[in-house]
C-alpha positions as semicolon CSV with decimal commas, in nm:
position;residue;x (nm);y (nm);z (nm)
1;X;0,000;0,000;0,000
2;X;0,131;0,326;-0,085
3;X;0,241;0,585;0,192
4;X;-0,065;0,809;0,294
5;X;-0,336;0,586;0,178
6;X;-0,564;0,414;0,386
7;X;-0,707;0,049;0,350
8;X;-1,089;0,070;0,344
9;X;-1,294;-0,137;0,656
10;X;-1,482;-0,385;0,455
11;X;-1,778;-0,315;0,734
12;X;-1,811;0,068;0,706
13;X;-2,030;0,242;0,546
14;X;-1,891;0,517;0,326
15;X;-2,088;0,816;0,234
16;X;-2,020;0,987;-0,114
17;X;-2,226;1,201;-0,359
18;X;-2,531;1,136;-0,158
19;X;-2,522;0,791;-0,133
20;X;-2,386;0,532;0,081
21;X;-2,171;0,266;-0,031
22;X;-2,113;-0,060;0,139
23;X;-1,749;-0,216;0,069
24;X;-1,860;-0,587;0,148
25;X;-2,130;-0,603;-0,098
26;X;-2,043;-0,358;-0,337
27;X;-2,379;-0,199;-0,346
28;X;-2,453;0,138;-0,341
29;X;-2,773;0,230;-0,039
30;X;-2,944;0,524;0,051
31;X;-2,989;0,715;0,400
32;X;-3,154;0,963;0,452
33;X;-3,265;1,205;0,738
34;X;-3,587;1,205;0,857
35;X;-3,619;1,606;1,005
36;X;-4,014;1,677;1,000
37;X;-3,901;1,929;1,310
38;X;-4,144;2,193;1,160
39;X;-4,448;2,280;1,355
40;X;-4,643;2,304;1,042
41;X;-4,639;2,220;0,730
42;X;-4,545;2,477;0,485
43;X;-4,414;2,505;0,112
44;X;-4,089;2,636;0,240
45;X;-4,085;2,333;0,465
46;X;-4,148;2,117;0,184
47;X;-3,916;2,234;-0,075
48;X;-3,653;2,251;0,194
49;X;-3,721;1,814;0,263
50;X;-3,710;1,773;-0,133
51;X;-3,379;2,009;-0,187
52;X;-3,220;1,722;0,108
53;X;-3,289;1,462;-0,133
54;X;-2,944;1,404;-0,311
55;X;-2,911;1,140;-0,560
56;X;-2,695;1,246;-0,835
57;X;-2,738;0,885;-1,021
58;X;-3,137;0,923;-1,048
59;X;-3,214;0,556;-0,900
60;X;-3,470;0,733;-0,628
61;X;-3,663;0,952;-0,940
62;X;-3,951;0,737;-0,982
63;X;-3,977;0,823;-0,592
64;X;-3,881;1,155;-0,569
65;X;-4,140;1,216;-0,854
66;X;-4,439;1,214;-0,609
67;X;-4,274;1,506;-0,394
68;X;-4,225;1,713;-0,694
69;X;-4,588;1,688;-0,807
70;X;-4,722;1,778;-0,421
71;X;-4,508;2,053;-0,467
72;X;-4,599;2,172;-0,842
73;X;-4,985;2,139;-0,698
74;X;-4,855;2,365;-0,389
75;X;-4,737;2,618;-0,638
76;X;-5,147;2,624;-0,836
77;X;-5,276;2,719;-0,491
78;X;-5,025;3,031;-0,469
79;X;-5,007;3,025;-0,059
80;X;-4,721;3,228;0,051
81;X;-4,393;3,051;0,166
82;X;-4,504;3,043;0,554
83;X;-4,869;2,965;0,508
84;X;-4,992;2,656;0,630
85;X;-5,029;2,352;0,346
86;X;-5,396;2,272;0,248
87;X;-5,520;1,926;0,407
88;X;-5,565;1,743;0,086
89;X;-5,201;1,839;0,025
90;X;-5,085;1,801;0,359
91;X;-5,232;1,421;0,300
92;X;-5,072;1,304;0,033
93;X;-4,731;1,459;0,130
94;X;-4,761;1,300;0,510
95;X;-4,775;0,963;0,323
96;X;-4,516;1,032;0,092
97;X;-4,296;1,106;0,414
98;X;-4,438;0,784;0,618
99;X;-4,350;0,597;0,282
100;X;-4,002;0,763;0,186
101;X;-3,803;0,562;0,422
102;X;-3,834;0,263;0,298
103;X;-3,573;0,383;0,023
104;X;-3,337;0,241;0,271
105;X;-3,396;-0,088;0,186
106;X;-3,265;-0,038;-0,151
107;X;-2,913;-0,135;-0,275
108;X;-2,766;-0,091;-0,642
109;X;-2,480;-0,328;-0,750
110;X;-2,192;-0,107;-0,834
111;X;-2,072;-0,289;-1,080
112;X;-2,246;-0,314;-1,367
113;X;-2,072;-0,594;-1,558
114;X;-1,892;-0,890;-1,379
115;X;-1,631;-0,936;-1,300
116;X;-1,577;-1,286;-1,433
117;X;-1,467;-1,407;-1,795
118;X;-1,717;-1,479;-2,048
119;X;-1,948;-1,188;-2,113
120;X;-2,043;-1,215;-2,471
121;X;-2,253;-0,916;-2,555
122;X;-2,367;-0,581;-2,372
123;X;-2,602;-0,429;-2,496
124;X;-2,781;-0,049;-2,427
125;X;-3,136;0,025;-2,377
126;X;-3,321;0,336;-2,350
127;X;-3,676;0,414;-2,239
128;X;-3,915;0,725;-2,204
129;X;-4,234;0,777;-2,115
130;X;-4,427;1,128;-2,054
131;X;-4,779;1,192;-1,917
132;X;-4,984;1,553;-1,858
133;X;-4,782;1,552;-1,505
134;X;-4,442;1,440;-1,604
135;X;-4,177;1,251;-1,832
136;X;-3,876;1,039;-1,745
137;X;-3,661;0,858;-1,948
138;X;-3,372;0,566;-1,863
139;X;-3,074;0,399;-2,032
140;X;-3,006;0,054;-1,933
141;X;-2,668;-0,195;-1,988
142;X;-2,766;-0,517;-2,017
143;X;-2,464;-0,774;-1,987
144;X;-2,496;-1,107;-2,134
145;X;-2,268;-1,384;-2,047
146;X;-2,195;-1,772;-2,073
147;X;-2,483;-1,834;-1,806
């Protein structure tokens, strides 16, 4: 090992970009705080939870969709930044916050192709989709090998 570097502890966690990544498995997970210290709901309190939500590789967007529409409905009812969240609002983004932890439970193999001899064939595939609300759009590499 070269001078100054540091051999990594197969059983910690290390945080980067937003995501934690667990050495032993080699799969990136996600953490995230769960701060609903604010009194009421507001649409600065709100945008402030979705601006926490880092994920610079997009896995969570399907997820992270459903806070972005609460808060593009917030924006039809133009309430001021302090003013307290209408209840049919405040319901749907209360289950989006009961719901959101269970990101946690999700792990991404680094690695996208093996690491063992024989892959034959990768191949790329893309997907989009839009509706009235939204689009999104994916890229996929499939690796094909001897099994």
């Amino acid at each position: 090992m070269a001078k100054g570097c540091a051999e990594i502890d197969q059983d910690t966690m290390i945080k980067t970009l937003g995501l934690m990544w667990n050495p032993r498995q080699d799969v990136f997970q996600f953490s995230f705080c769960d701060e609903n210290t604010a009194a009421k709901t507001t649409k600065r309190t709100i945008l402030s939870a979705i601006g926490r939500i880092f994920d610079p590789l997009g896995i969570t967007g399907p997820v992270i969709l459903t806070a972005k529409l609460i808060m593009q409905k917030l924006w039809s009812y133009s309430l001021g930044w302090d003013k307290r969240v209408p209840d049919e609002l405040l319901k749907d983004w209360t289950q989006f916050q009961e719901s959101f932890h269970m990101l946690s439970n999700i792990q991404v193999q680094r690695a996208i192709v093996p690491k063992q001899k024989g892959v034959l064939k990768l191949e790329i595939h893309g997907f989009a989709d839009a509706s009235e609300s939204a689009y999104g759009a994916c890229i996929y590499l499939k690796c094909i090998d001897l099994d």
